[in-house]
N, C-alpha and C positions, 0 to 999 in steps of 0.2 A: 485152664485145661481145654475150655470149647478154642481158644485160639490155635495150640497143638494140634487138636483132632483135627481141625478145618486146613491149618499147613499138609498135614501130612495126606491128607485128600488131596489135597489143591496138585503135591508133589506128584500124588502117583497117575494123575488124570494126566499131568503132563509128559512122565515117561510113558505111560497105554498110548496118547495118541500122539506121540513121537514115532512109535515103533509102528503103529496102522498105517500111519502115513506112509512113510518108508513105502511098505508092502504093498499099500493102494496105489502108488506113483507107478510102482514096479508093475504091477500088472496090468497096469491102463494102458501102457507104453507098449505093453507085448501081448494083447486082446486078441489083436487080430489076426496075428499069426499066428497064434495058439491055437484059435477057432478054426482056419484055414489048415493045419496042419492033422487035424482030425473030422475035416470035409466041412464044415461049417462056415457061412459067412455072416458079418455080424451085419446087422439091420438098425441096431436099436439097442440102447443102453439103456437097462433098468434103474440102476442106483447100486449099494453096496452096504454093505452091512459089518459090523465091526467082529472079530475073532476073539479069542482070548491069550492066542500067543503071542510071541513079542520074537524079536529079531528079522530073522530072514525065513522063518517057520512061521506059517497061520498069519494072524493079522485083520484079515479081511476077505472078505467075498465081494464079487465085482461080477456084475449079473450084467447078461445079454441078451437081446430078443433076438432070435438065428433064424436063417432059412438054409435048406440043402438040396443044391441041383435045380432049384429054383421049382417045384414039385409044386406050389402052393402051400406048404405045410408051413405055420411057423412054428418054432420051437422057443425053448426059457432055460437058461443054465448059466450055471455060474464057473468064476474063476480062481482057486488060492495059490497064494506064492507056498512052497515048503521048498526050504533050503534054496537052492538052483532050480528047483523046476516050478512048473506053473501045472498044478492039476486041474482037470476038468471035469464038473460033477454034473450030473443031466447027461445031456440034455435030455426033454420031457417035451413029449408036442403037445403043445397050446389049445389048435383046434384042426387036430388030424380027422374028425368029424365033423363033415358040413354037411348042411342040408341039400337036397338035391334040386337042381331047379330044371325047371321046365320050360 
């Protein structure tokens, strides 16, 4: 019985990250247009985080440190495939407060 239970883990760990992968590849490849096409340029790759959907929906989160128009501000947002498109959550500015110098 513990051999069954551990197949059928072992099975679905390997379709979950069959299907993140997919979606991870997918959005790495199209970051930076994505980020550029809603004024963002990427600086900086955080890492990514796994989703719960499977296919060409959800999957993964693919996180970037952003700047815009080069202001000094930097920003944090991330990226999910759904379906055809690639959504964009954030961005969130980092440290739009600095201290003043003198």
């Amino acid at each position: 019985m513990k051999r069954f239970i551990l197949s059928i883990v072992a099975l679905i760990s390997i379709v979950y990250l069959g299907c993140g992968t997919n979606n991870l590849d997918y959005v790495k490849e199209n970051a930076k247009a994505t980020w550029s096409s809603v004024g963002y340029d990427v600086i900086g790759y955080e890492g990514y985080s796994w989703g719960f959907q499977c296919g060409t929906y959800g999957g993964a989160h693919v996180w970037h440190t952003l700047e815009r128009n080069a202001n000094g501000i930097i920003y944090s947002g991330y990226l999910q495939r759904w379906g055809d498109e690639i959504h964009v959550y954030g961005p969130h500015a980092v440290d739009a407060i600095k201290p003043r110098r003198n």
